[in-house]
N, C-alpha and C positions, 0 to 999 in steps of 0.2 A: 760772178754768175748768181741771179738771184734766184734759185730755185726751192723748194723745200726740201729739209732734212730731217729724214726720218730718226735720225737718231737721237735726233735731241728729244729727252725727256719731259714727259709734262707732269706735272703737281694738280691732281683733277679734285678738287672738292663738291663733293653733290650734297644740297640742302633739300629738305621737301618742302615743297612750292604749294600751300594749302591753296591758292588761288587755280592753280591746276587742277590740283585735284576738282576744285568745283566745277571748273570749266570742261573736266572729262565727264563728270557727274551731267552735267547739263549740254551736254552734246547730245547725249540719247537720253534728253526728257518723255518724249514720246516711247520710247520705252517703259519708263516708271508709269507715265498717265496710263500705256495697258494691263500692268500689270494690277496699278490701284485697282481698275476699271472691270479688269478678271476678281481683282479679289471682290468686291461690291459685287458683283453678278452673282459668285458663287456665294456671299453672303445673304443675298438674296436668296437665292437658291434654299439656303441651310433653314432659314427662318420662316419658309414657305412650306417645308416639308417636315421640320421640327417640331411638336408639336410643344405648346409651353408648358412648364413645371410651376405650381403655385406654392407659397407657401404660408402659413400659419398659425397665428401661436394662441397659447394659451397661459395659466401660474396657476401651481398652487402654494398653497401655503403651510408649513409644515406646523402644528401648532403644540408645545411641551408642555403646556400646563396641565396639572394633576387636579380633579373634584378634590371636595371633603371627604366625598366616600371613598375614594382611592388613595386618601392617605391614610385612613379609618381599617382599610383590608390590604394593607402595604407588602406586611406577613405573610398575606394570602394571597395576593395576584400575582397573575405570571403574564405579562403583558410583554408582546411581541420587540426586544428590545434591537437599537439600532446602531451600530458602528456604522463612523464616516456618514452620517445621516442624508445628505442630498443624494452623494452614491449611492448606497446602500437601495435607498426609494426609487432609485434611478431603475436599478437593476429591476428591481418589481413589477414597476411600469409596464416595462418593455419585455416582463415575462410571458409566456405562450400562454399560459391559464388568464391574464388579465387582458393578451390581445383578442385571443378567442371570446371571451366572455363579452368584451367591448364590444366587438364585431357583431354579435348574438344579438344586440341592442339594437343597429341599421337593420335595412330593407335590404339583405344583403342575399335574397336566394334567387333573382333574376337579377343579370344586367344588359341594359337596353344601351345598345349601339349606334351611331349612323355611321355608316359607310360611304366612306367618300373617294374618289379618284387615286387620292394619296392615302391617306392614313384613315383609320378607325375610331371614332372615337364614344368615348363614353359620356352619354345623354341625363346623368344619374343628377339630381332627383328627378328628371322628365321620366314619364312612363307615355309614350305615343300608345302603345295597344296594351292597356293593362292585361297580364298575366295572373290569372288564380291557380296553385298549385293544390291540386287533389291530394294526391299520393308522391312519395318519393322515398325512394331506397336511401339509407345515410350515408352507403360509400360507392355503388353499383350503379350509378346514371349516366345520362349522356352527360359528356362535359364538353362536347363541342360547339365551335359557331353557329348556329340555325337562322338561316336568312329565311325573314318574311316579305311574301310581298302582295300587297291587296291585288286582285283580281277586279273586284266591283266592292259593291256595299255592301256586298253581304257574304262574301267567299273571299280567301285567301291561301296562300301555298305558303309551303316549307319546304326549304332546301336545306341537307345536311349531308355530311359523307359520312360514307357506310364503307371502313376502309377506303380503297381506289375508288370506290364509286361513288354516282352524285345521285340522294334519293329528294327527291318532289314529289312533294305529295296534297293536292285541296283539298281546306277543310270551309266551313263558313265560320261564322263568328258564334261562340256560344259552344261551339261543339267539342265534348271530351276527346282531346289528344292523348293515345297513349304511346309512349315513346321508349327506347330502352331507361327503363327504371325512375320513371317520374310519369305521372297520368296531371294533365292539365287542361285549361283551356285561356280562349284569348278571347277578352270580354269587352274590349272595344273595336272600332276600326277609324281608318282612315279618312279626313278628306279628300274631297273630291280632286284637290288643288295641291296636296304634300306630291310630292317627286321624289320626295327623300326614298332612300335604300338603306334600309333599316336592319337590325340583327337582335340577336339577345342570345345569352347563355346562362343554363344553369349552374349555381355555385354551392361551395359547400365552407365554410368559416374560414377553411385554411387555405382557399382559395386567393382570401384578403391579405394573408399574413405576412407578404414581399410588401403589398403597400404600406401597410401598418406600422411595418417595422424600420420605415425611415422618421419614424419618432427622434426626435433629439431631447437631449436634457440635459441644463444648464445652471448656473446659480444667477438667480437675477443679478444679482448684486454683491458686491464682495461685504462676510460677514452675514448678510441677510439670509432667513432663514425659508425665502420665498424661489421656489425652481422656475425657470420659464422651461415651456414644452414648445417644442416646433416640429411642424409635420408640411414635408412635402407631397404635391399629389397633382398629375396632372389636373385630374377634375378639382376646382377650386371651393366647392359646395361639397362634395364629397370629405374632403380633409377636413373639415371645419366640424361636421357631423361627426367625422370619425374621433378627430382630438376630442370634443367636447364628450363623446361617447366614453375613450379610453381614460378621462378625466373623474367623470362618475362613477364606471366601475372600478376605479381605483381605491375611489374614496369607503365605497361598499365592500372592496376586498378589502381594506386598511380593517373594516370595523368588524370583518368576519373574522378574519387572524388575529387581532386582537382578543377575540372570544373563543380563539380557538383549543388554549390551555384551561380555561375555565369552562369547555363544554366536554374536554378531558377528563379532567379529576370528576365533573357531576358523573358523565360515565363510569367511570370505574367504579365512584363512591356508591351507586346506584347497584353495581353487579352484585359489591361486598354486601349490604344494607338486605337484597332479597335472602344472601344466605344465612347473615347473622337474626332476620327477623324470625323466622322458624328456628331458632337453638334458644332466645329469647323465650318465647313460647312455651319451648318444650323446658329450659330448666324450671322458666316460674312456675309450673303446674305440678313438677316434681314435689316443689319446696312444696308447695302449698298442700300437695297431699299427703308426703310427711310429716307435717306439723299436726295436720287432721289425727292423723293416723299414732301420733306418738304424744299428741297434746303438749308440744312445745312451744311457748312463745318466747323468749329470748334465753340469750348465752349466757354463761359468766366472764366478769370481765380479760381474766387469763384467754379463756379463749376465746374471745372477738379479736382480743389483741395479736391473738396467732394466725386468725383466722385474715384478719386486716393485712396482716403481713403477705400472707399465701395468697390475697387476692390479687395487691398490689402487683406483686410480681406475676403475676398469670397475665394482667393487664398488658405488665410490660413486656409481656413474652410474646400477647399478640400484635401487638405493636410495631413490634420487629419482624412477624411475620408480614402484616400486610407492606412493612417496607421491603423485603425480600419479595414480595409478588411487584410493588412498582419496580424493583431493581430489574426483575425477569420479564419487564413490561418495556422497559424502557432498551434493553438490551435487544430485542425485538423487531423492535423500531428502527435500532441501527441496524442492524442485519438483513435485516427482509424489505426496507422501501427504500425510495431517494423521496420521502419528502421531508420536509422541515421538520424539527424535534423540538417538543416542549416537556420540560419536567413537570414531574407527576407531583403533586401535594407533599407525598409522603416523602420525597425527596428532598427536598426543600430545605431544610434545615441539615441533612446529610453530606446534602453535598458538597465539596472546595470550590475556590472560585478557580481552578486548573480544570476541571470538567466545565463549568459553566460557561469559561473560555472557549472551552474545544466545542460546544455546544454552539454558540454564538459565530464560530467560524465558522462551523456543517452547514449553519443555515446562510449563513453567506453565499458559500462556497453553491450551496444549490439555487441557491437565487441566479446567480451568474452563470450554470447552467443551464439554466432554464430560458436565461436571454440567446447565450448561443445556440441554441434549438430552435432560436426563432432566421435564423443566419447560415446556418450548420446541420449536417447530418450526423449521427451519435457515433459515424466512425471517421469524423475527420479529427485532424490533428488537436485544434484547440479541443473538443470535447473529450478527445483521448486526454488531453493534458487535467483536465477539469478532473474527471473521472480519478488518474492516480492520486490527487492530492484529497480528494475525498474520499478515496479507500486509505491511505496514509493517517487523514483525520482521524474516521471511524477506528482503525486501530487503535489510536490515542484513546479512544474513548471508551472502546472495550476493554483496555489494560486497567485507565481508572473504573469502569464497571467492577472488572476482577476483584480491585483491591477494595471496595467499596462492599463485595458481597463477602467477601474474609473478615472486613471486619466487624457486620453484620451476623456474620456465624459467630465469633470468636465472643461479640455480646448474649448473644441466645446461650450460647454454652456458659457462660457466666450465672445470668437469668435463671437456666437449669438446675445450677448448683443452687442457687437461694432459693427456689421452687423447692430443691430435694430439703431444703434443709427447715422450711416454711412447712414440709409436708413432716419430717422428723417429729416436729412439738405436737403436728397434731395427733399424733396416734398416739401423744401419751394423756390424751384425757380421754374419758369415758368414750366408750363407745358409740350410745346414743347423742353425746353432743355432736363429738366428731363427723358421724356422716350427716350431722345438721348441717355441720359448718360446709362440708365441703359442697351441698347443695345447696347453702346462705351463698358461698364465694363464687362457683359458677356460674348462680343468676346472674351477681355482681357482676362478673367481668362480662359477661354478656351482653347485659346495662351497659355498662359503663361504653365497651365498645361501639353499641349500637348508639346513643347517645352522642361520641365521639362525633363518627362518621356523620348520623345528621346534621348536626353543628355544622362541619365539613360542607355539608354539602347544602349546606341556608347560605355561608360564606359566600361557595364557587357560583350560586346562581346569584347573588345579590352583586359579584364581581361582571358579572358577564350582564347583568344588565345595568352595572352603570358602567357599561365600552363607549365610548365616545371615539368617533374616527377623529385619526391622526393627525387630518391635512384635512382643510377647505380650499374651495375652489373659489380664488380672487378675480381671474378673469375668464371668461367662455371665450372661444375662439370665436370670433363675431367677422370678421374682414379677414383679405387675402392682398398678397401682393407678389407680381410674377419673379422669380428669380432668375428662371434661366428658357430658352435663352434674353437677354435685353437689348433689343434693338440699338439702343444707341452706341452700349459696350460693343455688341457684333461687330457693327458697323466701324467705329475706331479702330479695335482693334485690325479687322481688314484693311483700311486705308494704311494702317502701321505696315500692316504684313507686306501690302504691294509694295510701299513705298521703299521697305528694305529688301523687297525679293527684285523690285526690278535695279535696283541700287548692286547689289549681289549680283544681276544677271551682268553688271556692267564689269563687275571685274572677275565676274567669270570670263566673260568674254577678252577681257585682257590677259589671263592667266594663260590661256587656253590657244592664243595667238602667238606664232612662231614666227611672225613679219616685222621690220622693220617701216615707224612712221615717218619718225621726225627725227633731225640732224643731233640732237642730244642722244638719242639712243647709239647713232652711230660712231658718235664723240666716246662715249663711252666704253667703246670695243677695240679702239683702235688710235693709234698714233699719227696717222696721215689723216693731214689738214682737210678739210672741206673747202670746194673753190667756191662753192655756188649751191643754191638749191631753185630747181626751177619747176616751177607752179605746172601745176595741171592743165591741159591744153584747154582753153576757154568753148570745148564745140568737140563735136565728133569727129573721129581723126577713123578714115579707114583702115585696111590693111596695108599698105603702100606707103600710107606719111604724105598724099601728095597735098592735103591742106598748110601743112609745115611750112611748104616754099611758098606760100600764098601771104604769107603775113599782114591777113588782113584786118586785125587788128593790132597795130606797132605799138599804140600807146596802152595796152591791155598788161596786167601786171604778169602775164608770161611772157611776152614777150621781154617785158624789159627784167625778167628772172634770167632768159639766155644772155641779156647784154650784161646784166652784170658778170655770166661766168668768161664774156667775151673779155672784159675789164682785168677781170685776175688775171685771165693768159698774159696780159701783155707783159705783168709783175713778172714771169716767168722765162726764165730763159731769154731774158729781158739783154744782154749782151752780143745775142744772136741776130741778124739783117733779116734769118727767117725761120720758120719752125716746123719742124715733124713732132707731128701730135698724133699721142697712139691713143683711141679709144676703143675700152674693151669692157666685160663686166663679167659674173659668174658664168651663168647659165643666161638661154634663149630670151627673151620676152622684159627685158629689165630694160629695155629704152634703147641699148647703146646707138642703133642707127638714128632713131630719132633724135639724141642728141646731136649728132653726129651731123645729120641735115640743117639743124638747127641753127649750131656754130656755127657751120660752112654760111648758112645762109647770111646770119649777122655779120660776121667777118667782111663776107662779101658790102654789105652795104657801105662799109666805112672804106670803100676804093680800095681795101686789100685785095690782094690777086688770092684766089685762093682754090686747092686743086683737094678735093673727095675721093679718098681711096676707096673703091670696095673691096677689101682683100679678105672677107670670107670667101673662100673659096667650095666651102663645103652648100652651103644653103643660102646666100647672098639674096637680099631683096632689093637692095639698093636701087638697082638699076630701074623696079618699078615705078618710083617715087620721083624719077627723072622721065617717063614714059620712055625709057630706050632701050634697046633692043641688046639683047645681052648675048647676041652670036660672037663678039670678039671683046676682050677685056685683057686683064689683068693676067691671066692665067695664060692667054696665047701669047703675052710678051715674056714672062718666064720661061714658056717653051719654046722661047724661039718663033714660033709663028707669026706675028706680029712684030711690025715696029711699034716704038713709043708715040710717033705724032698721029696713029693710024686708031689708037684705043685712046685717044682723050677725045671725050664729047663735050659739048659746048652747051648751058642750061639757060634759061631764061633771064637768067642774070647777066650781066656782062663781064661781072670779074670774077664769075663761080664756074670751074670746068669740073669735070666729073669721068671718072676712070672706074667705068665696070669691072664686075669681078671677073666674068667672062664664062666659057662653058667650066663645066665641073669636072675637073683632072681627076687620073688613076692617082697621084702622090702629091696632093697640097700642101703637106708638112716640108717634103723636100723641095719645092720648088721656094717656098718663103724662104727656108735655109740656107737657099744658093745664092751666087755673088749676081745673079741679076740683080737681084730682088735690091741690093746692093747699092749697084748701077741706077735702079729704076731712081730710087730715095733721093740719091748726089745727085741725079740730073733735075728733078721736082725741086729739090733744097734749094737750085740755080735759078729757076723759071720762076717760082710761086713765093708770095710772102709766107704763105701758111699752108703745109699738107695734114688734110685731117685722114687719116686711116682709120677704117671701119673694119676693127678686127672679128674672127670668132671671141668666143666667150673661153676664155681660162679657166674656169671650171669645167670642161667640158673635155675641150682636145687642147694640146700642145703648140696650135700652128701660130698662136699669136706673140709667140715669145723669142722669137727673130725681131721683129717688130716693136717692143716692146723695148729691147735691149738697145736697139737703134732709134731708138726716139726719145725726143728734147724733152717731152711732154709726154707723159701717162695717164689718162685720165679712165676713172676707174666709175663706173656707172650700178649707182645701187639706187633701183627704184621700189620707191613707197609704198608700202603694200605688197609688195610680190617677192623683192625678196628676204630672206632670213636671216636670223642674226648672222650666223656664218660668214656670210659673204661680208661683211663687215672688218673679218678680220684678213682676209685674203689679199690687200692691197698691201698689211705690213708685211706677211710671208712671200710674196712678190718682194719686196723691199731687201729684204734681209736677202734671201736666195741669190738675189742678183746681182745685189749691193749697190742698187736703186735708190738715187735722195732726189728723184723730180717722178713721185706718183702721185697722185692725188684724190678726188672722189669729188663728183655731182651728186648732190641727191635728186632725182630723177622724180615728177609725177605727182609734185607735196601737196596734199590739200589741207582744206581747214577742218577735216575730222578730227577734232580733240579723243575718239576713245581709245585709241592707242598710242596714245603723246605719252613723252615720257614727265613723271609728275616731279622729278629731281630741278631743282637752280644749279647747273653745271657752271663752275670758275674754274680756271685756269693759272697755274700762278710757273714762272719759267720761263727758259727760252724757247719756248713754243710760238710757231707762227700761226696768224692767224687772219682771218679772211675778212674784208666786210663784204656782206650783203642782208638785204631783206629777205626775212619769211613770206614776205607779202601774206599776212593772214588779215581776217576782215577787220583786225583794229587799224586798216592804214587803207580801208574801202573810202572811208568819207573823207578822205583831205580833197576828193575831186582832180589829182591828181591820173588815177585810171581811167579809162572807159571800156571796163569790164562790164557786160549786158545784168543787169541788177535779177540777181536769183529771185523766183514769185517766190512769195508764202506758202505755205500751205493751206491756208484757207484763200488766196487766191488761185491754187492749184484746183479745189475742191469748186468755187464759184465756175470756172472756165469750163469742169466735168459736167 
């Protein structure tokens, strides 16, 4: 008996078939082409409403060479010094004091608008109606949008909101507007022929400071001592202005901080010089009118030489004091501001290079400060971070102050001793010399001091006027070029995007699909052979199936998909004169009558006798598909009611008879169960070469398995698209259950949709049996073999609309 046996085991090797896969890829191209086709539109879209970002550069150049005069007062300058130098510069830049100030420099207290459908933009250098500002409060103005719009030639309105409300108000051209907190007016007007919808608002420096501060700064070049500057801005004239703007006052802030230690110590040295030039004054006029008065003109040598001594150290005594006022000068400084610190004169030679350090990092430290302020509010995190490490510094710096003014005292207390001991010798000469001397010695150190300080302070100004700024400026920002968005990048990238999102839609859609397509997916699930797979019906097939029995196209590659599954039957129970053939499947709607008309009807061509059960008894259609009349069938011969020659009807065929299901019984499970049903099968087996029984569905209800167990043939119907993996396994659990080795499977409904194929190369290795037939898919259209009516295009679908 040549049937299939389930039990033999198969050896299943699955490769991935990269040809498949492209072939599921290109099944729904027209999927990808929408999604390209969405992403371009929406690129579109993006680049229409976007407005572009320009961008700009500029360099400067940092320059370290020193004059003669600057190595001549080397001792005496205090010239702004630079750790990590392009950083450092960097940070300056982009400080709030150097963006304000740069900003100070533009036309930056209106800006003029045109207002368009979509977006707003700014018109800047254009002025359509120049603006003259009278008056304006520094922080109390309107800061809102004020739309103008000419009336005529000589009148215009303003619109602004006033809270929720909208105020309008005509003026003419010429006439003082006064507004909250700015008085103005508008001293042009319009053509005749503008349409434009214009705007403008008033600004204040820090209004600019979000633009401004998309500054960049880089090193030109590695090693090189030249920065390049780049500044984004939508307005492309605007950035170019601004850079070249924040470029100049750079260089201007370079040469003012540079002079800022030297316009320091002239200060201070200026404060001391008013109070020492009045004690100068007042000693010389002493001496000179005691000398009048006592007729003395010089010392003896003993005491000049006492006298010399007790100056010296008086000198030295104030010496120390004016460095105890920079020390309490300096100390000051850290305490009471956050701006940058420069040592005082008198410092200078006092201090270690561990203050000078800590000094050089404060000002660091506020530099960088002062860029986050340009980005930051003074209680976000990074400027809380900035803040501890600069109260951290200044503690450093106060400790070496401490130790600095100790040991400042601990030399005046020295000083003191030689002063007392300077003062010891003099009281032992004469009297009259004595208070000579000591109004000879405080002229002296009065001299001498005042003297001191002037020197001092010829130095600090001769320092501060040979400052030379830091950095020149190698190139002005002269041209623009758009960064973002860029048309052709957009655009790319979108075509990437569709091309992998509709690629993605495709095996979403496979992910996502619970149906079985193609006879590899079903190979995969299951042990029972496939006999046949048979093609999608070429043409609209009603509810009834009655186009099936019409088979009017034979030579169409569905039809000849049923002859092949007719071909395998005959391999089957191939020892048998005749055959009962049970055909069933999961659930409703998976073909099985259609197969089931199918068979009969091919069968029928090749002079087999062949007899159609309908033995669903619950919902049977069968009897449609034959036009006959389903008052007596199958069910009235179970019960009795009916004879067997009285329920077979005769079809348009000559060797195809056809046995309705008949009316619909109280108990269809018991009547299949009973020995008619028995009786019915052995008398059919006698009369017919081939009975095909059109059972219910086995996933369903039970009545088909009388039937099932009494038949030569099982053939198990899973159709493409409809049903689910599940049912795929159901023909081996029928198998085993019943201990079933003749079931098998049609795939039911196949077409040529590759996006649910499976994309594995399925081999077989074993005693597994195995089927031939064709997929009939469109690589076997052109041998001219079918005469399947040739699918239109799509663009001949679209010509015929």
């Amino acid at each position: 008996m040549n049937t299939p046996d389930n039990s033999e085991k198969k050896i299943l090797e699955q490769k991935i078939d990269y040809s498949k896969i492209f072939r599921i890829i290109w099944s729904r191209w027209y999927w990808i082409l929408s999604c390209v086709i969405i992403a371009l539109i929406i690129a579109y879209s993006y680049l229409w409403y976007t407005p572009a970002v320009y961008s700009t550069n500029g360099s400067l150049k940092f320059d370290e060479k020193r004059t003669e005069l600057n190595d001549l007062l080397s001792s005496n300058s205090n010239m702004y010094s630079r750790n990590n130098k392009l950083q450092s510069e960097g940070f300056v830049i982009q400080s709030r004091d150097v963006l304000l100030n740069a900003i100070g420099r533009l036309d930056y207290k209106v800006t003029y608008l045109l207002k368009g459908k979509v977006r707003t933009t700014d018109v800047y250098p254009n002025k359509p109606f120049p603006i003259e500002i009278l008056e304006q409060d520094s922080t109390d103005f309107i800061n809102k949008l004020i739309d103008i719009t000419p009336l005529n030639q000589s009148t215009f309105s303003l619109k602004y909101k006033d809270g929720k409300n909208d105020v309008v108000k005509n003026y003419t051209y010429g006439q003082v507007v006064k507004l909250q907190g700015v008085t103005f007016k508008v001293k042009g007007n319009y053509s005749s022929s503008d349409d434009a919808n214009y705007a403008f608002r008033f600004n204040t420096k820090a209004d600019f400071l979000g633009r401004a501060s998309n500054i960049l700064t880089k090193e030109a070049a590695k090693s090189a001592n030249v920065m390049q500057l780049t500044l984004s801005d939508k307005n492309p004239v605007f950035a170019m202005d601004l850079l070249n703007s924040i470029m100049k006052e750079y260089v201007d802030y370079d040469v003012k901080l540079r002079g800022t230690s030297a316009s320091q110590t002239i200060d201070f040295i200026e404060r001391q010089l008013s109070f020492l030039y009045n004690k100068v004054q007042q000693s010389g006029g002493a001496l000179e009118k005691y000398k009048k008065a006592n007729r003395m003109i010089d010392l003896s040598s003993s005491t000049e030489l006492s006298m010399q001594r007790y100056s010296n150290q008086q000198s030295q005594k104030q010496a120390l004091k004016l460095e105890e006022l920079a020390i309490d000068q300096l100390q000051k400084q850290i305490e009471n501001n956050r701006d940058r610190v420069s040592l005082n004169f008198n410092l200078e030679g006092a201090v270690g290079g561990l203050l000078s350090g800590l000094l050089s990092q404060l000002n660091s430290l506020i530099i960088e400060r002062e860029k986050k302020l340009v980005q930051f509010n003074e209680s976000s995190a990074p400027v809380q971070q900035l803040d501890k490490q600069i109260s951290e510094i200044k503690q450093g710096i106060i400790n070496n102050i401490r130790l600095l003014r100790e040991r400042n005292q601990k030399t005046q207390s020295y000083v003191e001793n030689q002063i007392a001991s300077a003062q010891q010798e003099l009281n032992n000469i004469p009297s009259a010399e004595r208070d000579f001397a000591k109004l000879q010695s405080e002229f002296d150190i009065n001299q001498k001091v005042f003297s001191y300080l002037s020197e001092k302070r010829l130095e600090a100004q001769i320092t501060r006027a040979a400052v030379v700024p830091g950095a020149t400026i190698v190139d002005f920002a002269t041209s623009y070029s758009i960064i973002s968005p860029i048309p052709s990048k957009i655009y790319t990238n979108s075509i990437l995007l569709g091309f992998l999102s509709g690629v993605a839609l495709i095996f979403l859609a496979r992910v996502l699909n619970p149906y079985i397509y193609d006879k590899d997916t079903v190979m995969s699930y299951t042990n029972t052979p496939i006999i046949g797979v048979i093609r999608k019906f070429p043409g609209f097939i009603d509810e009834n199936n009655t186009q099936a029995l019409s088979l009017q196209q034979p030579k169409s590659a569905f039809a000849e998909s049923v002859r092949s599954v007719r071909t395998n039957l005959s391999f089957l129970a191939s020892e048998k004169n005749s055959k009962i053939i049970c055909v069933t499947s999961e659930v409703a709607g998976e073909g099985k009558s259609f197969v089931s008309v199918n068979l009969a009807s091919t069968l029928a061509l090749i002079d087999k006798k062949v007899i159609l059960v309908g033995a669903d008894l619950r919902r049977s259609k069968l009897h449609r598909t034959f036009n006959i009349e389903n008052k007596k069938g199958l069910s009235s011969f179970l019960s009795r009611q009916a004879d067997l020659d009285s329920i077979i009807s005769k079809t348009s065929l000559e060797t195809l008879d056809f046995i309705p299901s008949g009316p619909v019984p109280p108990n269809p499970s018991e009547l299949l169960h009973s020995s008619m049903m028995k009786e019915l099968l052995s008398e059919l087996d006698k009369r017919y070469d081939y009975v095909l029984i059109d059972t219910a569905p086995v996933g369903l209800v039970s009545d088909s398995i009388p039937l099932i167990r009494n038949s030569d043939i099982n053939i198990f119907v899973i159709r493409s698209g409809t049903s689910k993996y599940n049912s795929a396994t159901i023909p081996d659990k029928l198998s085993n259950e019943y201990h079933l080795n003749n079931v098998v499977i049609v795939l039911n409904a196949f077409g040529d949709d590759m996006l649910h194929g499976n994309y594995y190369q399925t081999t077989y290795y074993g005693n597994y049996t195995q089927y031939y037939y064709s997929e009939y898919s469109n690589s076997y259209s052109s041998g001219g073999y079918y005469m399947d009516d040739k699918k239109a295009r799509w663009w001949e679908i679209w010509k015929k609309s």
